[in-house]
MMTF fields as JSON, N, C-alpha, C and O atoms, coordinates in Angstrom:
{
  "mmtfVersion": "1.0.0",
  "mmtfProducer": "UNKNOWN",
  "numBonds": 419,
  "numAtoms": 420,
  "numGroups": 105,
  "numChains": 1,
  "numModels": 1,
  "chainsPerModel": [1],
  "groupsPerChain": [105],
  "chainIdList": ["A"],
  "bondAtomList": [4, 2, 8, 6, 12, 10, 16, 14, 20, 18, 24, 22, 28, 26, 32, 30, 36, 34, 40, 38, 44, 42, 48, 46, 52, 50, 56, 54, 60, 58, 64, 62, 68, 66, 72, 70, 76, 74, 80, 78, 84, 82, 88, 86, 92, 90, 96, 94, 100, 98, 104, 102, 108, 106, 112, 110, 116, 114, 120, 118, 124, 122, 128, 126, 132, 130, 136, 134, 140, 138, 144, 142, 148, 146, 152, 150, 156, 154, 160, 158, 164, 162, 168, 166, 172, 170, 176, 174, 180, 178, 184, 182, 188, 186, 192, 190, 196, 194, 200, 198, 204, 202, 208, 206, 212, 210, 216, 214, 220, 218, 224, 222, 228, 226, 232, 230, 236, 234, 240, 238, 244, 242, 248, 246, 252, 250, 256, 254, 260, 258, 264, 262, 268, 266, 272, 270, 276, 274, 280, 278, 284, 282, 288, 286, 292, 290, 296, 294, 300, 298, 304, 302, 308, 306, 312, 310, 316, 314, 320, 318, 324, 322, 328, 326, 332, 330, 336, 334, 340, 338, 344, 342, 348, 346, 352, 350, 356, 354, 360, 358, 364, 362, 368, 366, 372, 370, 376, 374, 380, 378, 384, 382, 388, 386, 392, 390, 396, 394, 400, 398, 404, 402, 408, 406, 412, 410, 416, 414],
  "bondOrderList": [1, 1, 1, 1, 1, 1, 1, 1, 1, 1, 1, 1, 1, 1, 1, 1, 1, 1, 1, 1, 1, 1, 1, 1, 1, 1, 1, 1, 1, 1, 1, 1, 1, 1, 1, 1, 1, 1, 1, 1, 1, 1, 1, 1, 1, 1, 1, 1, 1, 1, 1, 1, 1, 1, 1, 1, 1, 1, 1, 1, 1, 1, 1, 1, 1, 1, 1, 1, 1, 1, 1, 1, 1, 1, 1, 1, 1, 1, 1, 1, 1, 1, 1, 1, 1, 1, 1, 1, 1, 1, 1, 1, 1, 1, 1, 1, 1, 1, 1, 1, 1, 1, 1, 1],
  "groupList": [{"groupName": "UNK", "atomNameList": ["N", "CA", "C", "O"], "elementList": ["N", "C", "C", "O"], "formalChargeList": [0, 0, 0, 0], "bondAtomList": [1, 0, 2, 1, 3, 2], "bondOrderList": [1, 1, 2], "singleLetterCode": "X", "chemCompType": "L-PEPTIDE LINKING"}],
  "groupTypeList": [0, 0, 0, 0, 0, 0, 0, 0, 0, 0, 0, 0, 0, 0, 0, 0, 0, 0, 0, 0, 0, 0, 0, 0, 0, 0, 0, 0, 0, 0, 0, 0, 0, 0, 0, 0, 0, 0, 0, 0, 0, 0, 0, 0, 0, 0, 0, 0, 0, 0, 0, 0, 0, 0, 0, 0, 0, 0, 0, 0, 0, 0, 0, 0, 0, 0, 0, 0, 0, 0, 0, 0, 0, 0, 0, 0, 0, 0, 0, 0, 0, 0, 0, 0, 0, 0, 0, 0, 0, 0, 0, 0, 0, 0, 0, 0, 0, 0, 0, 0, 0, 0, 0, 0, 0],
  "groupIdList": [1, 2, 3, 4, 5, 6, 7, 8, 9, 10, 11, 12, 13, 14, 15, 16, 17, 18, 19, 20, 21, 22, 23, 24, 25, 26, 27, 28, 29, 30, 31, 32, 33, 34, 35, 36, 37, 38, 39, 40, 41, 42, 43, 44, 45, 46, 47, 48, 49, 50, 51, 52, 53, 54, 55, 56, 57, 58, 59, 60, 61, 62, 63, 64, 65, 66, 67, 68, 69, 70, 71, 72, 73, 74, 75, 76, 77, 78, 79, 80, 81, 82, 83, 84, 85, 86, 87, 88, 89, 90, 91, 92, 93, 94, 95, 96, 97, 98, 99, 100, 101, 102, 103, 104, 105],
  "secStructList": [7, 7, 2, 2, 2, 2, 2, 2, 2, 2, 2, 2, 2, 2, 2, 2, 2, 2, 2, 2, 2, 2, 2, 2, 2, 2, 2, 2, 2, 2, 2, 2, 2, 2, 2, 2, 2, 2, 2, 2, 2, 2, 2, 6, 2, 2, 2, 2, 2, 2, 2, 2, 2, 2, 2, 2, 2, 2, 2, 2, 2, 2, 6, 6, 1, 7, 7, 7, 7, 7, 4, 4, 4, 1, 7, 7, 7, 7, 7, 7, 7, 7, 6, 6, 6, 6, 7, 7, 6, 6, 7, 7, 7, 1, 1, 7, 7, 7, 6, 6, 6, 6, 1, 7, 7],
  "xCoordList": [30.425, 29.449, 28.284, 27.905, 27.638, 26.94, 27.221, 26.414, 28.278, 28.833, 28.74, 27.903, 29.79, 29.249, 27.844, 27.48, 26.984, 25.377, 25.126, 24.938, 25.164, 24.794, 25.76, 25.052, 26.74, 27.472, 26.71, 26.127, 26.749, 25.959, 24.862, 24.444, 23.858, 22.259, 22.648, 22.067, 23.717, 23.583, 24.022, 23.274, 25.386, 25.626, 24.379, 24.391, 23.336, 22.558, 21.547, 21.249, 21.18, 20.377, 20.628, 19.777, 22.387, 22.731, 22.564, 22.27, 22.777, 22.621, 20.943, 20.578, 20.148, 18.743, 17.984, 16.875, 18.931, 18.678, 19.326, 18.699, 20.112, 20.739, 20.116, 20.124, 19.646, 18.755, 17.421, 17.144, 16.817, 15.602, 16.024, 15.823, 16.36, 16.888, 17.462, 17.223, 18.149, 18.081, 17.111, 17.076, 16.097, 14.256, 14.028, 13.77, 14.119, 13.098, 13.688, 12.872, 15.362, 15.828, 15.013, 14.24, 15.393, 14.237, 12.77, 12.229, 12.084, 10.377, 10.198, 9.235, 11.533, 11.221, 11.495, 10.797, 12.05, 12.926, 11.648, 10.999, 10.781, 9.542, 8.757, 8.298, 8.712, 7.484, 7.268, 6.324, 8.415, 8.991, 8.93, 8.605, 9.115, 8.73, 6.647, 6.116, 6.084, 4.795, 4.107, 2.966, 4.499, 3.995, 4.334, 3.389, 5.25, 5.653, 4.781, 4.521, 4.361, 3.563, 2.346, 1.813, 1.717, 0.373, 0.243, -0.827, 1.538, 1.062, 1.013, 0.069, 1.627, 1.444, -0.001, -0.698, -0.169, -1.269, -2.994, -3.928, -2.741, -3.43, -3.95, -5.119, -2.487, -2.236, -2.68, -2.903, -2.703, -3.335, -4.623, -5.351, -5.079, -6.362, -7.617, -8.801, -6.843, -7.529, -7.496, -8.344, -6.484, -6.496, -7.396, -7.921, -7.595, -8.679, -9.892, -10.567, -10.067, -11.416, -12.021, -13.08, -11.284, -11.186, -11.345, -12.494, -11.157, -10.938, -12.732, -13.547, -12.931, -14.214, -15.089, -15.891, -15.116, -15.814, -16.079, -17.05, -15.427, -14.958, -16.081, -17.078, -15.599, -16.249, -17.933, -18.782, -18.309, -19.571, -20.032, -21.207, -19.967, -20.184, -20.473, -21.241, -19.878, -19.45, -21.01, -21.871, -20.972, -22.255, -23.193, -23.874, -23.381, -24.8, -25.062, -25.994, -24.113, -24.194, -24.557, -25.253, -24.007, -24.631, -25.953, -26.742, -26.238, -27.386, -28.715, -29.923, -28.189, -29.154, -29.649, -30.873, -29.112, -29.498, -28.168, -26.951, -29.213, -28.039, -27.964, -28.807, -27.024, -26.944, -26.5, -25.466, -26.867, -26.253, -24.992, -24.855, -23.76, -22.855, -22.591, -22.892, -22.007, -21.812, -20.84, -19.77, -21.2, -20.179, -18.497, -17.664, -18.033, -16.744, -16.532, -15.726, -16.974, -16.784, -16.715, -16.22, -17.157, -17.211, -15.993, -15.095, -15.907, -14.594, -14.745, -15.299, -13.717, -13.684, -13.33, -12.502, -14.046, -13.484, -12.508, -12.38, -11.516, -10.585, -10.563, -11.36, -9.976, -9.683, -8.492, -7.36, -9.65, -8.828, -7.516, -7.821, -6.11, -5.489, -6.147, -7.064, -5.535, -6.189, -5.433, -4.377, -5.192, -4.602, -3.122, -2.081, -3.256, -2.332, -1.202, -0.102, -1.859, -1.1, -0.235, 0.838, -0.771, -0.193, -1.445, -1.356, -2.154, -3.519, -3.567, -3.152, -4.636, -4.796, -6.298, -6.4, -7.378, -8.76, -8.945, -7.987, -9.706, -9.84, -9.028, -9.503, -7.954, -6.754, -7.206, -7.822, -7.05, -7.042, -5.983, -5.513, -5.657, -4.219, -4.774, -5.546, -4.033, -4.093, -3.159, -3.237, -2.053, -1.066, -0.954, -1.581, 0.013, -0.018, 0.936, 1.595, 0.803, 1.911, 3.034, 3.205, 3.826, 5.028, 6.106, 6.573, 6.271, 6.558, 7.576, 7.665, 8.453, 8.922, 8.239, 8.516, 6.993, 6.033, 5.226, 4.977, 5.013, 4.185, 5.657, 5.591, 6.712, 7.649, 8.505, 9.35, 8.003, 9.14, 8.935, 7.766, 9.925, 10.61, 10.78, 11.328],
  "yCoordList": [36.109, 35.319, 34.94, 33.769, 35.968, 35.728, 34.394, 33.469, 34.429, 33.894, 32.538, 31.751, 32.089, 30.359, 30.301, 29.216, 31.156, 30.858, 29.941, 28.726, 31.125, 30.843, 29.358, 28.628, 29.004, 28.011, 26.616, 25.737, 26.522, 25.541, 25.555, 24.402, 26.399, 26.46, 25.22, 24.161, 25.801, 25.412, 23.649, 22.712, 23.471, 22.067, 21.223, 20.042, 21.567, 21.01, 20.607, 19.514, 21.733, 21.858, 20.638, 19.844, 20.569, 19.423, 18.004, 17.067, 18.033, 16.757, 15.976, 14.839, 17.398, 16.671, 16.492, 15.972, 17.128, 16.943, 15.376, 14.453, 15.335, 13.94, 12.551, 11.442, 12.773, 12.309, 11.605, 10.418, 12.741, 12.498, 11.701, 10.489, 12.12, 11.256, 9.695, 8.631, 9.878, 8.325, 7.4, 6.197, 8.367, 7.913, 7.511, 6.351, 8.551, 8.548, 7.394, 6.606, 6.944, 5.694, 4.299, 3.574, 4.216, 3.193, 3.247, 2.227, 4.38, 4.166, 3.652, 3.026, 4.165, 3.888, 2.01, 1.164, 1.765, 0.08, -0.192, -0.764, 0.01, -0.676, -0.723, -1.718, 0.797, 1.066, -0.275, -1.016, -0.186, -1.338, -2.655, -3.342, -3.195, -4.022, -4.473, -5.565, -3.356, -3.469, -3.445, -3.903, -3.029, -3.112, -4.578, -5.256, -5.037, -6.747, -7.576, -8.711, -7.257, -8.719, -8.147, -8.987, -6.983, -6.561, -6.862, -7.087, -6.832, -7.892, -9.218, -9.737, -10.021, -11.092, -11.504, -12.076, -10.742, -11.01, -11.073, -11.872, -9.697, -9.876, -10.689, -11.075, -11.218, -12.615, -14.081, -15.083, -13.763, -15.366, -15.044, -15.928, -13.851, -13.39, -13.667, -13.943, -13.473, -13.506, -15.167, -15.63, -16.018, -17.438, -18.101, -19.144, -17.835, -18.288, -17.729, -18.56, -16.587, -16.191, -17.291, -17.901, -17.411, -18.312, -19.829, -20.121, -20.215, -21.83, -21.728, -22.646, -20.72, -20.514, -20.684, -21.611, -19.737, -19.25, -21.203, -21.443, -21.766, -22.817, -23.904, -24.517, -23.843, -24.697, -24.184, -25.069, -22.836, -22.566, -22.869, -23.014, -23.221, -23.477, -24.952, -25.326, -25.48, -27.177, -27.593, -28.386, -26.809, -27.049, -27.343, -28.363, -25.687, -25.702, -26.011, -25.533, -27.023, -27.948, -29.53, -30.356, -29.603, -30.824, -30.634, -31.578, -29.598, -29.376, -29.288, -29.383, -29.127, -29.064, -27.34, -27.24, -26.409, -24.989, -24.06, -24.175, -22.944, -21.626, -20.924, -20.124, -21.242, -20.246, -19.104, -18.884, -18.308, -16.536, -16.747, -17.725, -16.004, -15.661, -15.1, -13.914, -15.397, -14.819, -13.808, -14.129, -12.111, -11.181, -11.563, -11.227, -12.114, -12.321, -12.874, -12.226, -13.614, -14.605, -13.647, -13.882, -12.715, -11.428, -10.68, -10.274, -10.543, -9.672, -8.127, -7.267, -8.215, -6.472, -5.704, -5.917, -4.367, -3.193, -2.943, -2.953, -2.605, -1.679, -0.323, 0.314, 0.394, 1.888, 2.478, 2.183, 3.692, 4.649, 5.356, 5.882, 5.42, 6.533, 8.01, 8.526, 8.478, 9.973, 10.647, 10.016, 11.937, 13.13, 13.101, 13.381, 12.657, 13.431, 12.008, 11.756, 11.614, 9.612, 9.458, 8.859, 10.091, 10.03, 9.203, 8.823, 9.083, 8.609, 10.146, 11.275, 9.185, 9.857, 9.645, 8.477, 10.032, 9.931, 8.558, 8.497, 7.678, 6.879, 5.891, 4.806, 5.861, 4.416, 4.072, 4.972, 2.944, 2.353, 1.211, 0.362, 1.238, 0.558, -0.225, 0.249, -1.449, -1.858, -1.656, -2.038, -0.6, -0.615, 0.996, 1.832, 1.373, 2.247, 3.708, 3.412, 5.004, 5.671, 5.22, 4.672, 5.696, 5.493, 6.564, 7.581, 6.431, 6.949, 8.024, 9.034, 7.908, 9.342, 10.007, 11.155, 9.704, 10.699, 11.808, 13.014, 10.796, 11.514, 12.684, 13.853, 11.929, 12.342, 13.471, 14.053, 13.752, 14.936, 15.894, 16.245, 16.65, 17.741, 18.586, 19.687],
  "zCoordList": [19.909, 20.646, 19.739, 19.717, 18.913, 17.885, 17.04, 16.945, 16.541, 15.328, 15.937, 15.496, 17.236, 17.885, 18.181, 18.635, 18.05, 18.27, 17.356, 17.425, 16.01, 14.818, 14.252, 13.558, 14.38, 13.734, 14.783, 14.148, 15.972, 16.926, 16.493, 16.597, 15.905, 15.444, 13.999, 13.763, 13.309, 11.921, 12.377, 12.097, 13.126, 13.129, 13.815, 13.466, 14.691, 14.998, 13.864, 13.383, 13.646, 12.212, 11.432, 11.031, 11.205, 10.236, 10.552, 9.81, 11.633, 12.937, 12.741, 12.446, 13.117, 12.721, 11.482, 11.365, 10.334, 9.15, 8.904, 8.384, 9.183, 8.943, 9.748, 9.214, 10.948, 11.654, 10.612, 10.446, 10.07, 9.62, 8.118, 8.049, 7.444, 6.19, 6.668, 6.097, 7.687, 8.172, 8.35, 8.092, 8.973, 9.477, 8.288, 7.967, 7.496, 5.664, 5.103, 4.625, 4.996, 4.622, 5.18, 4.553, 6.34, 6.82, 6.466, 6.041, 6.613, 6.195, 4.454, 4.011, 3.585, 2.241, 2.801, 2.242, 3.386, 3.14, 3.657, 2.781, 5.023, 5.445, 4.069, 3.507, 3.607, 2.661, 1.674, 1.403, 1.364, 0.467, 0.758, -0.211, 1.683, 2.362, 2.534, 2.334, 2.89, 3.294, 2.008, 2.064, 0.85, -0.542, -0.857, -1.262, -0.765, -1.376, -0.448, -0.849, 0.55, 1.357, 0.711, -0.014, 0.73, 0.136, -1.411, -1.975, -2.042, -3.405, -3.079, -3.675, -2.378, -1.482, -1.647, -2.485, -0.024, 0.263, -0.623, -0.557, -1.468, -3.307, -3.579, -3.564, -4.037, -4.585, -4.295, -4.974, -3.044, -2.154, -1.864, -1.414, -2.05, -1.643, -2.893, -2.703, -4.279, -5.333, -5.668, -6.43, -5.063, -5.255, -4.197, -4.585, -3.329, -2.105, -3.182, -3.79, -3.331, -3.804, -5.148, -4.994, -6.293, -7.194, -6.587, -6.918, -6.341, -5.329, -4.493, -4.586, -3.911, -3.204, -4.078, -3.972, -5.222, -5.914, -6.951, -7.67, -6.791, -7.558, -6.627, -7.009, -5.642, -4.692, -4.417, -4.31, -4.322, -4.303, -5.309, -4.972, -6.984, -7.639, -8.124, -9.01, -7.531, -7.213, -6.422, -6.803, -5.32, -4.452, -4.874, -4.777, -5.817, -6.437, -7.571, -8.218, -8.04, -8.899, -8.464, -9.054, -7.531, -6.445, -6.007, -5.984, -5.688, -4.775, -6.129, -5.915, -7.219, -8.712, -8.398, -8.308, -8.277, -7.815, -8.143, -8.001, -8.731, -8.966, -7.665, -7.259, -7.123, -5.668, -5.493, -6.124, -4.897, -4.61, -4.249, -3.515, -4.588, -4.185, -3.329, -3.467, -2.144, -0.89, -1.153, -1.67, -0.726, -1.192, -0.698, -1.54, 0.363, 0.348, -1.302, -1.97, -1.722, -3.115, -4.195, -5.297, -3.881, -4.981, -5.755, -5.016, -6.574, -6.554, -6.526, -7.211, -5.007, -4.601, -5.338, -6.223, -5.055, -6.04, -5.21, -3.985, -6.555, -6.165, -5.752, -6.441, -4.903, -4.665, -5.603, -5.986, -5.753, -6.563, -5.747, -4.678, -6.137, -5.554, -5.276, -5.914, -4.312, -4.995, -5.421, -5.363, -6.003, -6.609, -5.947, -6.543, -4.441, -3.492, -3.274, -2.782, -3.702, -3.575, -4.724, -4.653, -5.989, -7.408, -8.209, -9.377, -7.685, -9.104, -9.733, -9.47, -11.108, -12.039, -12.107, -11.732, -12.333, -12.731, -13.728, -14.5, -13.884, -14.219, -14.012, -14.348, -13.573, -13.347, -12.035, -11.465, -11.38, -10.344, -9.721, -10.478, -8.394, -8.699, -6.897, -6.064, -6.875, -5.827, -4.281, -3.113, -5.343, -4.404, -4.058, -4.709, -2.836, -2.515, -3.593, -4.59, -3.152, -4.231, -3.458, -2.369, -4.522, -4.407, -3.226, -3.739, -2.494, -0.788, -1.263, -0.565, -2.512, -3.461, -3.528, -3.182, -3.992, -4.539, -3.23, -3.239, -2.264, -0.553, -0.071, 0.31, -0.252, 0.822, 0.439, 1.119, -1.215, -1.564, -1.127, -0.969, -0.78, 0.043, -1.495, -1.537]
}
């Protein structure tokens, strides 16, 4: 009676082990996914800023005046990873760690 306890504990066990690695397959494919539109988005973000920055400049060249830069026009700092993400002290990265690195078991 013991022994079918223990063998039903273990096939379940395996069941929701297999379960979750299925989960973890999909969150790496999102992960993966949500990193490529966020270089994307970067990307179109740092070209709007440039183009702005182009056009505020344009202005106050029309207008015969050095004008303040409106902080959107600015270029944002970046965030540091932290320790637990996979940064390193002094590097800075725009993107997230690498979901290997959070998720190892």
């Amino acid at each position: 009676m013991r022994m079918i306890q223990i063998q039903d504990n273990i096939s379940e066990q395996k069941n929701l082990k297999d379960k979750l690695e299925s989960e973890q397959e999909k969150l790496h494919v999102e992960y993966s996914k949500l990193c490529e539109s966020l270089e994307d988005l970067l990307n179109v973000n740092g070209e709007l800023r440039s183009e702005g920055q182009a056009i505020w400049t344009l202005l106050g060249g029309i207008l015969g005046q050095k004008l303040n830069t409106p902080p959107v026009l600015k270029a944002s700092k970046e965030r540091k990873p932290s320790k637990k993400e996979g940064g390193s002290p002094g590097k800075s990265s725009s993107l997230p760690a690498n979901p290997l690195q959070l998720w190892h078991l």
